[in-house]
N, C-alpha and C positions, 0 to 999 in steps of 0.2 A: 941683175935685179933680184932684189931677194921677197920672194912674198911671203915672209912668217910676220907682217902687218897686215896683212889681210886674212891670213890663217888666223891671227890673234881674236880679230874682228868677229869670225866665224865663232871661237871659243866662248866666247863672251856670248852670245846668241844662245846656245845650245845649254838647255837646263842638264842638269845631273840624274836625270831620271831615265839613261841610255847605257845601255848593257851593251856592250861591243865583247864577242866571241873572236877569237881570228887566230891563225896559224901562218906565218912566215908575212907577216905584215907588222909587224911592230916597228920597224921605224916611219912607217907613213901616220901611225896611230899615237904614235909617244908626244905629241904636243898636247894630246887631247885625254890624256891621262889625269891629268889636274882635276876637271871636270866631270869626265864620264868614267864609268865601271869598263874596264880593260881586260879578260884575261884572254890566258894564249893556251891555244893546245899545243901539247908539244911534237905529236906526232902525225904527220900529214905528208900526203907526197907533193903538193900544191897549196898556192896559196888561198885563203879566204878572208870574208870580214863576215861574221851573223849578229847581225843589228835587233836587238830586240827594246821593250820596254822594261825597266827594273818593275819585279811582282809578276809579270808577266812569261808566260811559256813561249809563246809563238814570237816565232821570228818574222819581223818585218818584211826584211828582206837580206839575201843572202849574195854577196858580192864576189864571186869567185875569180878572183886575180887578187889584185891590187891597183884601186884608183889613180892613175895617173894622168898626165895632161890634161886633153879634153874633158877623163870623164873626174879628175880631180874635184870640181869647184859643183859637180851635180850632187856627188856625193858628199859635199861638207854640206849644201843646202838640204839635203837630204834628213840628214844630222839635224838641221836644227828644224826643219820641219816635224820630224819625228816625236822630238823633245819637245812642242810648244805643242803639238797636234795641231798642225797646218795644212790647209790643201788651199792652194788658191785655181781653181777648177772653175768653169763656168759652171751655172745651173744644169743642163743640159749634159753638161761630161760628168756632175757628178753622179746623176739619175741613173748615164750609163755605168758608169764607173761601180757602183755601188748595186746591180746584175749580175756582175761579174763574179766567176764563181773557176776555183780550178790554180792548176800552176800557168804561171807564164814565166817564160826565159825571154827573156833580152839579149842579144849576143853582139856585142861591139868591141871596139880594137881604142888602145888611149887616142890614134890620132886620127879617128872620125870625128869629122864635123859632124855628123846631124846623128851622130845616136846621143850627145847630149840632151837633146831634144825629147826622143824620146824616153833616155833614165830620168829626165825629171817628169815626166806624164804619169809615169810606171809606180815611182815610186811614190806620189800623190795617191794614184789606184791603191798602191799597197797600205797607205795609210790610212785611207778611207774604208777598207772592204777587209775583212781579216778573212774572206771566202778566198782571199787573193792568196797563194804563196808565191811570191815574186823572185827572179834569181836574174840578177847582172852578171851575164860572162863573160869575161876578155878571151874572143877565141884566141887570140895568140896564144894561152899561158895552156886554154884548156881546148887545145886542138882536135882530143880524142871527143869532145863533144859537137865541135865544131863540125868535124867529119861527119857524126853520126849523124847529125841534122842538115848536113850537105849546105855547110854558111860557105858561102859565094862573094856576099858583100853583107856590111855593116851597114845600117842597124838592122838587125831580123830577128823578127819574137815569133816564139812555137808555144801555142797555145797547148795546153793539156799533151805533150809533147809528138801532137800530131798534123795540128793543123799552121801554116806559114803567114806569115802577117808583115809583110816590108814595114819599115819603120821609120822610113822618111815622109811620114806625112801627116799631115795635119793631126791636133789630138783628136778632134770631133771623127774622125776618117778612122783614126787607129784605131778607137775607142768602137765604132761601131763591128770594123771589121773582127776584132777578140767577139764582141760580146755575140755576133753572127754565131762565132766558133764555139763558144761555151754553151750554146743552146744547142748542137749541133745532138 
């Protein structure tokens, strides 16, 4: 089964107002060339994606692997949330959300179920809150970070890269437990 009709779908979605950074991802990125601003560094030891806005410095969020499976279809939502300025957040997650102040790491693997869950929460927050610098890591690729933060299981975000925040749960729950840590 081929999904480049439902990649297409996503394309179509997504204004041309997305500045895509990345090193050793360009075939997961080359459909989306047409559309959005594409370039590659050429020198890296790992892969990434840095999403930002065209005009804009700061980066959204920073995707350090390469989206695949699971976290494939959060990160094309991601895309086109970015591009239209989208949060679909309750009141309440966005009040928290928008508190929020610091890095947060995301750390999941392509074949976890539930950190899609949270990279779409995450990067709603990073759209919302430019206080946010957000980073999506595939421990598999980026082990040496994985270790440092002693990842066990997926999904696990490290707030201001100190405090641990399980990622399987609810956004209301996620959202309070970060913003506990960011006042800390």
């Amino acid at each position: 089964m081929s999904y480049d009709p439902i990649v297409e779908q996503y394309i179509k979605a997504i204004k041309p107002n997305v500045r895509v950074t990345h090193c050793k991802a360009g075939d997961i990125l080359e459909p989306l060339t047409s559309t959005i601003e594409v370039t590659e560094k050429e020198e890296c030891d790992k892969p990434f994606i840095e999403v930002s806005r065209k005009g804009e410095s700061r980066n959204i969020f920073v995707y350090k692997g390469v989206p695949m499976i699971n976290e494939f279809w959060p990160f094309l939502n991601a895309l086109v949330r970015v591009s239209n300025n989208l949060v679909h957040l309750e009141d309440k997650e966005k009040e928290m959300a928008s508190q929020l102040a610091g890095n947060v790491k995301l750390f999941v693997t392509p074949d976890c179920t539930k950190c899609p869950i949270a990279a779409e929460l995450l990067y709603q927050v990073a759209i919302l809150n430019d206080k946010v610098n957000l980073e999506i890591i595939d421990s598999s690729v980026y082990d040496d970070l994985a270790n440092k933060f002693r990842v066990m299981s997926v999904p696990k975000i490290i707030v201001n890269d100190k405090t641990e925040v399980p990622g399987g749960f609810p956004p209301d729950i996620i959202l309070k437990m970060i913003l506990k840590a960011t006042q800390k």
